[in-house]
C-alpha positions in Angstrom: -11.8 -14.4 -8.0 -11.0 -17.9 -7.8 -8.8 -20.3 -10.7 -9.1 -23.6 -11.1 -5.5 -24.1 -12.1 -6.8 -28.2 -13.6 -7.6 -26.1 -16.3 -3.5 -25.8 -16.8 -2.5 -29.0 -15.8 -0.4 -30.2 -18.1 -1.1 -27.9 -21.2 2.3 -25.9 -21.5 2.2 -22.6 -23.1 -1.9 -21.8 -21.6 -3.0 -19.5 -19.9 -6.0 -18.5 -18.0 -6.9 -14.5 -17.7 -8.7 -12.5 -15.1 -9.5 -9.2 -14.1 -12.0 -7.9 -11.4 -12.5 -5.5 -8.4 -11.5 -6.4 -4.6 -13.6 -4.5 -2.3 -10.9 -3.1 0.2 -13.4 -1.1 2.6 -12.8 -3.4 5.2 -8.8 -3.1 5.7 -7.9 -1.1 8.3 -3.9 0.9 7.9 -2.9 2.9 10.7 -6.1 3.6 12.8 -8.3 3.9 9.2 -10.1 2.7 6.6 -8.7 4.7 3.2 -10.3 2.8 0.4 -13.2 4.2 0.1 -13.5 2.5 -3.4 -13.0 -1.1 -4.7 -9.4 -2.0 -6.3 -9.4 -2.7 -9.9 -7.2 -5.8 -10.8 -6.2 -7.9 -14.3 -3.9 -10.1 -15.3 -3.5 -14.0 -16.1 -2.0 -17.1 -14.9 0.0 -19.1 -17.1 1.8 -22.2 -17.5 5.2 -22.4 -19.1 6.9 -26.0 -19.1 4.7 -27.1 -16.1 6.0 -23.9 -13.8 2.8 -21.9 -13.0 3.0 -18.4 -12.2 0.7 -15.3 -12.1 1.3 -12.0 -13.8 -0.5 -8.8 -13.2 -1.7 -5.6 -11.9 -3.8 -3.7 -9.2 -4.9 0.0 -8.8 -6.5 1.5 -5.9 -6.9 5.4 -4.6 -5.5 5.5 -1.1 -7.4 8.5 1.3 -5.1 10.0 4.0 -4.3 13.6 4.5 -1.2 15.3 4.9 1.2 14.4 8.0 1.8 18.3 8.4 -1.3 20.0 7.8 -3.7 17.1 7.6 -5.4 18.3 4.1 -7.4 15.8 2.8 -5.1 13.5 -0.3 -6.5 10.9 -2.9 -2.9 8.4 -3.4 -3.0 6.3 -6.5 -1.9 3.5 -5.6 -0.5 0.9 -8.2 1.1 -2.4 -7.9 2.4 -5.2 -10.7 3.3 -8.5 -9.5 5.1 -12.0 -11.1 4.3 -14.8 -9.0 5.8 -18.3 -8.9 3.0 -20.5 -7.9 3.8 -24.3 -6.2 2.8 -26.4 -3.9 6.4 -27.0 -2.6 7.6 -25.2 0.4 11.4 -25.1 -0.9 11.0 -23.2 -3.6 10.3 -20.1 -0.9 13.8 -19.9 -1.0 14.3 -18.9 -4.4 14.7 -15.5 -5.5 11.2 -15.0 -7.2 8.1 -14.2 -5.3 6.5 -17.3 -4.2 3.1 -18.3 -3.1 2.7 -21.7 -1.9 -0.7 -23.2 -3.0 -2.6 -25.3 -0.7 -5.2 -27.0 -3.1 -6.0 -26.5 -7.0 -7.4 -23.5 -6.7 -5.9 -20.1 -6.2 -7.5 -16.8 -5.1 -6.0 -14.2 -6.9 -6.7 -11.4 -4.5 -4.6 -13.0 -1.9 -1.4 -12.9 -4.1 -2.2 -8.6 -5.5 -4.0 -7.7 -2.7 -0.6 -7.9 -0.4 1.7 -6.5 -3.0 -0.4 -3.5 -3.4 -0.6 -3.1 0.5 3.2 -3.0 0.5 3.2 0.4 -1.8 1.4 2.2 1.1 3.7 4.9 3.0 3.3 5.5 6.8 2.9 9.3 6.0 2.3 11.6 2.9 2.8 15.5 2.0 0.6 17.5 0.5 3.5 19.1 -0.8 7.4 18.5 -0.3 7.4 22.0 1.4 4.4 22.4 3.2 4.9 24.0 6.6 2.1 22.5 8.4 -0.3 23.5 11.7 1.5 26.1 14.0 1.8 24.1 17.4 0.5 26.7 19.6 -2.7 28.1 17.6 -3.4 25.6 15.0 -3.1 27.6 12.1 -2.6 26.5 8.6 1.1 27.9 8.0 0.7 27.1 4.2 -2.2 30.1 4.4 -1.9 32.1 6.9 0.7 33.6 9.6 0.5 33.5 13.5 2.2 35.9 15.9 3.2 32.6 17.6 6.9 32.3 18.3 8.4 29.8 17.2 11.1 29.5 19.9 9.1 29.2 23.1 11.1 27.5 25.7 10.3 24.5 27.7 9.2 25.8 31.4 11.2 23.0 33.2 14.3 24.4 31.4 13.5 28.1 32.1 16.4 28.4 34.8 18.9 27.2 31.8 17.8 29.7 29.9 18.5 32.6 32.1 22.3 31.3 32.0 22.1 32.4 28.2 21.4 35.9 29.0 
């Protein structure tokens, strides 16, 4: 969704609200595409003494499955953002979140789009103790138990092995 941020120009204290979907389908996060359904966003942009900046909110449900026994998860995913917006490069220095404009228009996906990108972990857990696939015979461990042993040792080390004995 684009703003026209003329509408602002020089009318302190406005403020120009939005809300819409961004259809994420197409972003690919570790070897994937998990958003199977479009992000929701809202929020406004608003000026305050002639300092623009842009306040809001996304939500999206984020499908993976479980690092340890790769069950299928739905992450809610939710990210709020306040965003100085300015056409000068210097102010990247500051302390607030910056986005430098380029024109007189802003598209408000590429400011919450990123932020909620940045909640996304590199691996999730069905649950905090979940004992995952046995490496030998690929049984759920959170259901079931193997006659596997757990302690099988490494052929190329077999002659250390016999010093244990």
């Amino acid at each position: 969704m684009k703003i026209d941020l003329r509408n602002l120009a020089g009318n302190s204290g406005a403020s120009i609200p939005f809300s819409g979907e961004a259809d994420l389908c197409g972003e690919a996060m570790y070897g994937s595409y998990p958003f199977r359904q479009p992000a929701v966003y809202t929020g406004e942009v608003h000026d305050r003494l002639g300092v623009l900046r842009l306040t809001g909110a996304i939500k999206a449900i984020y499908s993976t499955c479980c690092a340890r026994c790769l069950k299928p998860l739905e992450i809610p995913l939710e990210a709020q953002t306040d965003t100085l917006l300015t056409h000068d490069p210097a102010a990247a220095d500051s302390e607030d979140e910056v986005f430098l404009l380029s024109g007189s228009e802003i598209e408000v996906e590429d400011v919450l789009v990123p932020a909620l990108l940045l909640q996304v972990e590199m691996t999730y857990l069905c649950d905090p103790d979940c004992k995952g696939l046995c490496p030998h015979c690929g049984i759920d461990r959170n259901q079931f138990s193997c006659s596997c042993t757990d302690r099988e040792a490494d052929p190329r080390l077999a002659v250390l092995n016999s010093l244990l004995k």
